[in-house]
C-alpha positions as CSV (number, residue, x, y, z in Angstrom):
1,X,-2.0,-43.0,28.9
2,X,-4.7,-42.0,30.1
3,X,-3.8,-40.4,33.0
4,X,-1.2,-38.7,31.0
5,X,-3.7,-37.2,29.5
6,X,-6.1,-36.0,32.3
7,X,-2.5,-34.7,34.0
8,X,-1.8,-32.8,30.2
9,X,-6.0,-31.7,30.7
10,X,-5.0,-30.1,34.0
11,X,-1.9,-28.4,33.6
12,X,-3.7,-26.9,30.2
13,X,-6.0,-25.5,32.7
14,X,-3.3,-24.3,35.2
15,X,-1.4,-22.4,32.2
16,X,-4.8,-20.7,31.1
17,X,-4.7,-19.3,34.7
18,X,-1.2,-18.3,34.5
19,X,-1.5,-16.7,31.6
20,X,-5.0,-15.0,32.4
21,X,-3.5,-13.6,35.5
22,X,0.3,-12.7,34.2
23,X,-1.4,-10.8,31.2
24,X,-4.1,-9.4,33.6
25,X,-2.5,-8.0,36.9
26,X,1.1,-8.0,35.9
27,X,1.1,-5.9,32.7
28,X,2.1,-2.4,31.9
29,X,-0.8,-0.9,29.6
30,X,0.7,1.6,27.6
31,X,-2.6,3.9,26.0
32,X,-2.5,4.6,22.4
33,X,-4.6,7.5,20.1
34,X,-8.1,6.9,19.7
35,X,-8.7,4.9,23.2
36,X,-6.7,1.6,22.1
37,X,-3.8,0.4,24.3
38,X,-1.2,-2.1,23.8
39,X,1.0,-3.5,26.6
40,X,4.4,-5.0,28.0
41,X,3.1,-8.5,29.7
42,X,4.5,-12.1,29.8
43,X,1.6,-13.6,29.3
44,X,3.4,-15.0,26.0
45,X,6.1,-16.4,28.4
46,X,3.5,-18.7,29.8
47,X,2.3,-20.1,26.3
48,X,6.0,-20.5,25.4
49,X,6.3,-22.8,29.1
50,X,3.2,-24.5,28.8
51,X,4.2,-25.6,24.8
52,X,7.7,-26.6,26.3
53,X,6.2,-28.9,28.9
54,X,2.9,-29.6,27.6
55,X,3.6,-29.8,23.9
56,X,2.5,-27.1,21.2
57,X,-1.4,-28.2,20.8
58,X,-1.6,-28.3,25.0
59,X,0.7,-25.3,25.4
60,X,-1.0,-23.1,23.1
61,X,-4.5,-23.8,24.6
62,X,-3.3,-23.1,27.5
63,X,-2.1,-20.0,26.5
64,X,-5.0,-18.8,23.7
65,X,-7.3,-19.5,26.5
66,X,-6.1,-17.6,29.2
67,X,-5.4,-14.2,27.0
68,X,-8.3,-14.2,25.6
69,X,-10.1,-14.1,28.6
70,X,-8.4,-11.6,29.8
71,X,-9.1,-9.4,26.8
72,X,-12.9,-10.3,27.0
73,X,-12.5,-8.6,30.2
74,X,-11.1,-5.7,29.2
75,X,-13.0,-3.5,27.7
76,X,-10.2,-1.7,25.5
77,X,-8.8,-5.5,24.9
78,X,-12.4,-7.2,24.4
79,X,-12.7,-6.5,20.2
80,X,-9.3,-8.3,20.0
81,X,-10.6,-11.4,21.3
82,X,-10.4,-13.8,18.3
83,X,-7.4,-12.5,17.2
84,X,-5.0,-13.3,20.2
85,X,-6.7,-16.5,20.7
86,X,-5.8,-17.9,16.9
87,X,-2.5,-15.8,17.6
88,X,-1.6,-17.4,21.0
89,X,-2.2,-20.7,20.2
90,X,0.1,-20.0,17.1
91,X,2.9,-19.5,19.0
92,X,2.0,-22.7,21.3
93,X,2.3,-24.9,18.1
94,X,4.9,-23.5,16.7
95,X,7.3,-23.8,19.8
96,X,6.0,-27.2,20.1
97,X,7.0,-28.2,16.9
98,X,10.4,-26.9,16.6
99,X,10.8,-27.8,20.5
100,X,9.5,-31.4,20.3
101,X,8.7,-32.5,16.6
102,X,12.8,-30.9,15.3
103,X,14.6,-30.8,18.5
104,X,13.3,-33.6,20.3
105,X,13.7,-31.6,23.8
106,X,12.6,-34.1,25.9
107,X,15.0,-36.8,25.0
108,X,17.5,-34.9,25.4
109,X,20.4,-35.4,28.2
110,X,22.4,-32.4,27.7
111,X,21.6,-29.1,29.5
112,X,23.1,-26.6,27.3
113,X,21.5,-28.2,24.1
114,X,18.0,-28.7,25.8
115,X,18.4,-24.8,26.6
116,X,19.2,-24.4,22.9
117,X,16.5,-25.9,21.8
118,X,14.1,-24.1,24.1
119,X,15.3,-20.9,22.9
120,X,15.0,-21.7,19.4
121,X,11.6,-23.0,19.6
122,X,10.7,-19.9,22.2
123,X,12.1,-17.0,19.8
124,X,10.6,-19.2,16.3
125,X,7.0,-18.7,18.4
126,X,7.7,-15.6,19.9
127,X,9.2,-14.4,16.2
128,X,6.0,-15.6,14.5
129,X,4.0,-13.3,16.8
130,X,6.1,-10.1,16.7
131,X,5.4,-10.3,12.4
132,X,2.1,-11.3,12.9
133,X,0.2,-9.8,15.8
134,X,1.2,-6.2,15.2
135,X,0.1,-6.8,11.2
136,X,-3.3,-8.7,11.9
137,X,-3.9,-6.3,14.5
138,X,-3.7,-3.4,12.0
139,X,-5.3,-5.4,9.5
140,X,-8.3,-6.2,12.4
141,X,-8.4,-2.2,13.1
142,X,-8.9,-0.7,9.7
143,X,-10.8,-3.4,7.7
144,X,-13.1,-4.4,10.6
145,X,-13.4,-2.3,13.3
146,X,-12.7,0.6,10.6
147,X,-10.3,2.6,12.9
148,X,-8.3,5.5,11.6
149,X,-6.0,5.2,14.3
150,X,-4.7,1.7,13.0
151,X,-1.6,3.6,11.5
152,X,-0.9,5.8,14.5
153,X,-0.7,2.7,16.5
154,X,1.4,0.0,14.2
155,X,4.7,1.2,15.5
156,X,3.9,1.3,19.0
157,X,2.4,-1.9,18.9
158,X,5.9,-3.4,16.9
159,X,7.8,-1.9,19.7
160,X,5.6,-3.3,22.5
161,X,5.3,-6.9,20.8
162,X,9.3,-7.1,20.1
163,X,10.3,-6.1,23.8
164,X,7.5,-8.9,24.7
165,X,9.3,-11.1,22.6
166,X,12.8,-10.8,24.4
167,X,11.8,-10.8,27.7
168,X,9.3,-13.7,27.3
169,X,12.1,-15.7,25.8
170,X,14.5,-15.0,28.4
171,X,11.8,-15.9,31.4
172,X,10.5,-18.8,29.1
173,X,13.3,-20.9,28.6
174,X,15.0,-20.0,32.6
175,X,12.2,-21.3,34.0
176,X,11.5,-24.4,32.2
177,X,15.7,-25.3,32.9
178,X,14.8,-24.4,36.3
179,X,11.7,-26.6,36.4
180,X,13.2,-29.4,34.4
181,X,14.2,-30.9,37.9
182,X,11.3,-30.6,39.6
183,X,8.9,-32.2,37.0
184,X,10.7,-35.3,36.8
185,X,10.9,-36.1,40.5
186,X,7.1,-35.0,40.7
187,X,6.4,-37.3,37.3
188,X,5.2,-34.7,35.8
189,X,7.7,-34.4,32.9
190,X,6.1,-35.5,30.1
191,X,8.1,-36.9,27.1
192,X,6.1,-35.4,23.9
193,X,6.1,-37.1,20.6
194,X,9.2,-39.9,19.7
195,X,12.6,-39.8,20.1
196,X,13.8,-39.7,16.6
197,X,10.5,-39.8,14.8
198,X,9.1,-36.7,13.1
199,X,5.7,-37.8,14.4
C-alpha cells in the first residue's frame, strides 16, 4: 500500500509537469481587448489522464498544479492563478468520480465500455469546466480585478474553452486506451476505489 502510494506521489508529480509544459510550450495564445489572452492548449487533456489513471483527487493535483504554475509565470495568465487551480482540480475529481466511483473503469474487461466510460467521465469534467471557467473567469475579471473588458472577452473565452473541451477529450481517452497495455505490464495500473462499491 504503501508503495502504491509513493508510485500515485510520483506520477502526481510527472502529470504536474505534463501539464505545466503542454499548457506552457504547446499552446496557441489567442490575445483578447485590454491585454488579456485566452488560449487553445491540452493542458486539460493531462488532468483528464492523470484522473483516469491516478484517480480524481491524484489526477486533479496533478493537473491544478501544473497550470497554475504555468499561469504564475505568465504574466497575462499570473492574476488567474487561484482560479484554474480550484478549476483544474475540479475537473480531476469529477472524471474521477464518474470514471472510478460510477463506472468502475478499472475493473472493467471490456474495451469498448472502458472507452465509454473514459469519455463520459472526460466530457462530465471537461463539461464542468467549459460552464464554469469561462463564467468564474468573467465573474474574477469584473468583481475583482474590476476589468471592463470582462464582457468583450466572455465569448471568446466560451469558444476557446469548448474547442479545449473536444480535443482534450478526444486525446484524453486515446491515450489512456493506448496506455492501458503498457501500465499493466509495467505495474503501474492502479485499480482505484472497489469493484462494485460506491466508496
Amino acid at each position: 500500500m504503501k508503495k502504491e502510494s509513493f508510485q500515485k506521489l510520483v506520477l502526481t508529480g510527472v502529470f504536474a509537469a505534463l501539464s505545466y509544459v503542454v499548457f506552457t510550450f504547446l499552446q496557441i495564445k489567442i490575445p483578447l481587448p485590454g491585454g488579456d489572452a485566452t488560449s487553445i492548449h491540452l493542458g486539460n487533456a493531462v488532468c483528464v489522464l492523470g484522473a483516469l489513471i491516478l484517480g480524481g483527487l491524484w489526477g486533479g493535483i496533478g493537473g491544478s498544479i501544473g497550470m497554475t504554475i504555468g499561469d504564475l509565470f505568465d504574466p497575462v495568465y499570473v492574476v488567474y492563478a487561484p482560479k484554474t487551480f480550484i478549476l483544474k482540480l475540479c475537473i480531476g475529481l469529477i472524471t474521477g468520480l464518474i470514471a472510478h466511483h460510477f463506472g468502475h473503469i478499472t475493473y472493467q474487461t471490456d474495451k469498448k465500455k472502458i472507452a465509454r466510460i473514459a469519455a463520459l467521465a472526460a466530457l462530465g469534467g471537461l463539461i464542468f469546466n467549459t460552464i464554469f471557467d469561462p463564467l468564474v473567469g468573467y465573474f474574477y475579471k469584473l468583481l475583482i480585478l474590476g476589468k471592463p473588458a470582462a464582457e468583450l472577452t466572455l465569448a471568446w473565452n466560451i469558444t476557446a474553452t469548448a474547442i479545449n473541451t473536444v480535443i482534450s477529450t478526444i486525446v484524453s481517452v486515446l491515450v489512456y486506451m493506448a496506455l492501458l497495455p503498457a501500465l499493466k505490464k509495467s505495474g503501474l495500473f492502479f485499480q482505484v476505489g472497489k469493484e462494485g462499491s460506491s466508496k
